[in-house]
N, C-alpha and C positions, 0 to 999 in steps of 0.2 A: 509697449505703449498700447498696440492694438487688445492685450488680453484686461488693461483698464480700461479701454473704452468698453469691449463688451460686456464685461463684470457690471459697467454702472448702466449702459444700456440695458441690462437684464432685470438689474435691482429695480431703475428706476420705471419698467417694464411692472417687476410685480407691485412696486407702490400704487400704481396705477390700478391696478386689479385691486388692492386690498383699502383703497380709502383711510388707512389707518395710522400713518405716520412712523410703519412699521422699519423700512429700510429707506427710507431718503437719505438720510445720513450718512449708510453706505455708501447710497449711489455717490454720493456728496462728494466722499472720502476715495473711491473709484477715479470721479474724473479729478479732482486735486491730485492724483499720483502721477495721473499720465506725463508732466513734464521730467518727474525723478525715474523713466523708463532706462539711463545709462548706468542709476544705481542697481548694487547687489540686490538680489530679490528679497533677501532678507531685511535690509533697509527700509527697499518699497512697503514691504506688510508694515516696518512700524510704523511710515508716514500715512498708511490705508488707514490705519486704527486708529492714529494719534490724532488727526483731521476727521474721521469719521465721531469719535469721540466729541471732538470741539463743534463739532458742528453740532450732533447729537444735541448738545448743551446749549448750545445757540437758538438752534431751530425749535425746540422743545420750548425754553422760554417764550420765544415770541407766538409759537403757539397757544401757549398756555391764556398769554396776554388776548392773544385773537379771538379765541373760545369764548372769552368770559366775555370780552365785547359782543358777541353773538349771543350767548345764554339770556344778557338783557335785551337785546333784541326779538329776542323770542319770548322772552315774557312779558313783552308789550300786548301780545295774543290772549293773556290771562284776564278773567271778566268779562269777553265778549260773550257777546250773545248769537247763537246759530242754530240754525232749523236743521233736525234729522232728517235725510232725502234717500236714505237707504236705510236698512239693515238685513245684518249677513251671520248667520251663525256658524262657527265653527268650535266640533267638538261640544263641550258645557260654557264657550263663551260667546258673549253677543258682542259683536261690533257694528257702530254705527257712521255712518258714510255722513258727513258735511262738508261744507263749503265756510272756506274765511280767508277772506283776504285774496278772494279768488283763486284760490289753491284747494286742493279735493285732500280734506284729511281723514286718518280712520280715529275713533275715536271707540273707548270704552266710557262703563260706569258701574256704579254699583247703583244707579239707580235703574227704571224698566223704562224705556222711552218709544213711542210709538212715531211713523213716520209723519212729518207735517209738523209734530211736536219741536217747539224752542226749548233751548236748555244754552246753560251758561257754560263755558270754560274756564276749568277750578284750576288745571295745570297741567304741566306737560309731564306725560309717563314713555320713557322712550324716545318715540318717532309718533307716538297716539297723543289726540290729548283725551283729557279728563274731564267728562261732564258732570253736572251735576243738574238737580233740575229749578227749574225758574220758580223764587219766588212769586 
């Protein structure tokens, strides 16, 4: 019992470090085993896998559902209008520092935008958005 708690305490450790949806499942699958600790350990691995797997398919779903609830929530952001209050080059790219929704975004373009300059949000690229400039 003690070697599934720390298996899902570790897993559910590196979920934590990686934001990704990588091993929850695992962990998932870890602590759902700790009661069958009197079974062979052979047994334990299929019920680690077989619940890992189920859940896998569970949790993936409702994430999936979750995301897409959040993607239209993030394209609420699309059209607004924001003033350039930085810019920062790195390498051959320019990025430019605004403010929306009181949150400090970094933002690209393919267009040249100087600081004080309004420009519109065409869409999200990444974690950046995308300007464009103000008719």
């Amino acid at each position: 019992m003690l070697i599934w708690f720390i298996a899902g305490l570790v897993l559910l450790g590196v979920e934590l470090l990686t934001f990704g949806l990588i091993s929850i499942w695992f962990a998932l699958g870890a602590f759902l085993t700790m009661p069958f600790y009197n079974l062979a350990l052979e047994h334990q691995f299929y019920i680690f896998v077989g619940t890992s797997l189920l859940s896998l398919i569970l949790v993936r779903k409702m994430a999936l559902k979750y995301f897409k609830t959040n993607s239209k929530e993030l394209n609420r952001i699309t059209e607004k209008e924001v003033t350039i209050e930085d810019i920062t080059l790195k390498g051959n790219q320019t990025f430019y520092t605004v403010y929306l929704d009181g949150k400090i975004w970094e933002a690209i373009s393919s267009d040249d935008f100087k600081i004080g300059e309004n420009a519109i949000v065409q869409k999200i690229v990444g974690n950046k958005l995308f300007l464009i400039k103000k008719l």
